[in-house]
C-alpha positions, 0 to 999 in steps of 0.5 A, a space after each residue: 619627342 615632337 618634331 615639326 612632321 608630328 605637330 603638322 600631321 596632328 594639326 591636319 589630320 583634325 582639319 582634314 576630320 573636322 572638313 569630312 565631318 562638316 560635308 555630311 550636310 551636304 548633297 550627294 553631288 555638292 560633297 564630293 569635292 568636300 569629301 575628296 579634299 579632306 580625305 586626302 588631307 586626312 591621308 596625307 597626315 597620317 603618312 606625315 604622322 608615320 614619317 615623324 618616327 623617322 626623323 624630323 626637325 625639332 619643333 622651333 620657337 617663333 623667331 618673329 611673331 608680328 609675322 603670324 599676326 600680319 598673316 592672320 590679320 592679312 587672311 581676315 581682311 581677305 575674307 572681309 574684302 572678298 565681296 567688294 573686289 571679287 575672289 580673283 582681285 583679292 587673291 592676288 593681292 593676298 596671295 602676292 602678300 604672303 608669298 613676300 612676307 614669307 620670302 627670306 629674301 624680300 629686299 629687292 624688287 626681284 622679289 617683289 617681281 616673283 611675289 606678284 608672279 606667284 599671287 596671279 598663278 595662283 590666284 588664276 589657277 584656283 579660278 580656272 579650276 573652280 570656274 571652269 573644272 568644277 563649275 563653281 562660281 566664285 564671288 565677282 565682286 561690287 565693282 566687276 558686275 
């Protein structure tokens, strides 16, 4: 029987593969984050897919569909808007978007309050690493060069 552990496991363990086949292009040094990142994400599946035996929740029905299509159709403007606001910008407002939508609680301006304070953590947290850690550069944006 399918559980939501099982689906999820399947489901990255073919990103994680299909991530680790894509960085075979690249250069010795310009994989290695690549590499890194797709292993963990094929080893941490697999552990999903063996704990699924164990239990799991059922997989459920989309209660409220609008919400997927609001999510992909808020990621697709988040890469086309990228080059115009710069990665930090638009990663906050995303970011702060979703971590909203995905509040069941998002009435009030606590939550609001909290999705804001989640978009800037995230959102500078990726920057520092990416920035600073790996020496990455990340788009500034028309409006911040």
């Amino acid at each position: 029987m399918w559980n939501s552990d099982s689906l999820a496991g399947i489901i990255f363990l073919i990103i994680g593969l299909l991530a680790l086949y894509g960085a075979r292009e690249l250069s010795h040094l310009g994989g290695v984050f690549p590499r890194t990142a797709s292993m963990l994400v094929i080893f941490f599946s697999l552990l999903l897919l063996i704990n699924s035996g164990r239990g799991g929740k059922p997989v459920e029905k989309v209660k409220d569909p609008w919400y997927v299509i609001i999510i992909i159709i808020l990621a697709i403007l988040y890469i086309a808007i990228i080059p115009y606001l710069g990665f930090l910008l638009t990663s906050i407002i995303f970011i702060s978007l979703v971590a909203w939508m995905l509040n069941s609680n998002r009435h009030g301006s606590r939550a609001i309050i909290m999705a804001i304070i989640t978009g800037v953590g995230i959102s500078f947290g990726f920057y520092a690493v990416f920035s600073y850690i790996l020496a990455v550069p990340l788009p500034a944006g028309v409006f911040f060069q």
